[in-house]
N, C-alpha and C positions, 0 to 999 in steps of 0.2 A: 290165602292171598295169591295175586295172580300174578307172573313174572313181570307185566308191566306196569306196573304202579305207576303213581303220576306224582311220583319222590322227581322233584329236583336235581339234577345232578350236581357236585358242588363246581366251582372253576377250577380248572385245573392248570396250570403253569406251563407249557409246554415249551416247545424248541421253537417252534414258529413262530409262536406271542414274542419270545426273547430278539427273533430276532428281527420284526416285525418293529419292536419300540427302539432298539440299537440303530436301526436306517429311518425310521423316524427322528429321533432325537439328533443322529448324524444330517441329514439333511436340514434342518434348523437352524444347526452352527451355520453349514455350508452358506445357505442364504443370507443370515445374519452377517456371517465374514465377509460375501459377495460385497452387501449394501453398502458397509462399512469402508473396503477397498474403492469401491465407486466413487462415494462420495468424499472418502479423502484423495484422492486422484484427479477428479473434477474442482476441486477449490481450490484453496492456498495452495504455490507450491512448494512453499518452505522456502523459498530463496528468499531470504533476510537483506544481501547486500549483493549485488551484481560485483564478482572477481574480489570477495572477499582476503584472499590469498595479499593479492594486491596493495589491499587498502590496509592492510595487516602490517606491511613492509613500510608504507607510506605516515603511519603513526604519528612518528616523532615529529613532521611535517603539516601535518593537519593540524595539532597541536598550535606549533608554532607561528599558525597560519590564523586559528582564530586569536592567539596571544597579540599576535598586529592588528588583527581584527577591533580588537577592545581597546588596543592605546588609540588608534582611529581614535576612535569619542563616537564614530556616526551614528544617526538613529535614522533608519528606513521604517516608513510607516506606508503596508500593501497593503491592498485591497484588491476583491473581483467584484465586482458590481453587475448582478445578475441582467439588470435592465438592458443594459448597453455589452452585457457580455465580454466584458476587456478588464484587464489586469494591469492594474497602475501599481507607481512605488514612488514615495517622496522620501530622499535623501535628503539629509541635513547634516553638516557638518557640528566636531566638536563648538565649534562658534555660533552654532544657530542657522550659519547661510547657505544656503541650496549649496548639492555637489553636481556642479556639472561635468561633461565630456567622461560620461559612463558607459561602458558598452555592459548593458544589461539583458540578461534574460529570463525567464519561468517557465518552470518544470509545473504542471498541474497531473498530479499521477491520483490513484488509487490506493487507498493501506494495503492493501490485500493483495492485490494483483499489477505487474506490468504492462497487462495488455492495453489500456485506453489512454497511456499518458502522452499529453498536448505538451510540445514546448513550443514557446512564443520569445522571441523581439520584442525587447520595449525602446520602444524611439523617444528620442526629447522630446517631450511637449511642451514645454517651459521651462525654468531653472528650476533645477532637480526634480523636476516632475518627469516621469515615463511612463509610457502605456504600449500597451500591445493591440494587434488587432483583434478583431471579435473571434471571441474562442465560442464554438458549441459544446458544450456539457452538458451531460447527461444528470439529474438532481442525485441526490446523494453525497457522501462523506468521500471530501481532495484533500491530496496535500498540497499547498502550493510552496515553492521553494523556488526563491529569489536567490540570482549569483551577479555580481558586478565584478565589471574588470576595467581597470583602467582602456578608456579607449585607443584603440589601434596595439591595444599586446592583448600577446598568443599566447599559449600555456594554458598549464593549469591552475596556477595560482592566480587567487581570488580578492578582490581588496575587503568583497563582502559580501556575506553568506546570511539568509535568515530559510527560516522553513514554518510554517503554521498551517493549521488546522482549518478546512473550510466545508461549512456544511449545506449545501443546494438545497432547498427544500423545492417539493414535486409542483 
């Protein structure tokens, strides 16, 4: 038989291979953890509540602020009406009858993000009827959040507060 035979060699495991597949498989994390940092970076940014700290201290007061809220009676029935683009609210008192001399406004925000939120003025349009002017929105999932205040006072406190869900279709 002759020294070169045409035997197969088997594989053999070396120092290179090892370390050939350790910066391979190191660079796959690396990427994978890239993509991952990206894209949670780029989306939500975890901010829940603008000056949470704040609203933390303020508790006992919100509180007792929706508790007035509810002996009121009132019922606020809002709307955005894509057609005309504007944001109405009818108030009615415990009794049934329109609440007028409201100073009203909306907040039209994003679940997710701060960046696109519209606040509007709603002016009298009739007894207890208000509307804003024409808001552009972009189709997708608002929140809209109605606050009234007795008109001509300042502060923060609110005689009423609603917030709901609005869905723009494209």
């Amino acid at each position: 038989m002759s020294e070169h035979s045409s035997v197969p060699h088997a594989f053999r495991l070396e120092g290179r291979h090892v370390l050939a597949i350790c910066l391979a498989f190191l660079g796959v994390v690396l990427i994978a953890n890239g993509a991952f940092i990206y894209a949670a970076l780029s989306t939500h940014t975890g901010v829940v509540a603008n000056e949470p700290y704040r609203k933390g201290l303020n508790y006992n007061q919100r509180v007792a602020a929706e508790r007035r809220q509810a002996e009121l009676g009132w019922t606020a029935t809002t709307r955005f009406d894509p057609a005309s683009r504007k944001v109405s609210a009818v108030f009615k008192g415990a009794d049934g009858m329109p609440v007028t001399a409201l100073g009203v406004t909306a907040t039209l925000s994003r679940p997710a993000t701060d960046s696109m939120d519209r606040r509007a003025v709603l002016e009298e349009a009739g007894p207890g009827r208000y509307e804003s002017d024409t808001l552009d929105l972009a189709p997708g999932a608002w929140i809209l959040a109605i606050e009234a205040l007795a008109s001509g006072s300042s502060g923060e406190e609110s005689l009423y507060r609603s917030k709901e869900r609005l869905w723009l279709a494209p």
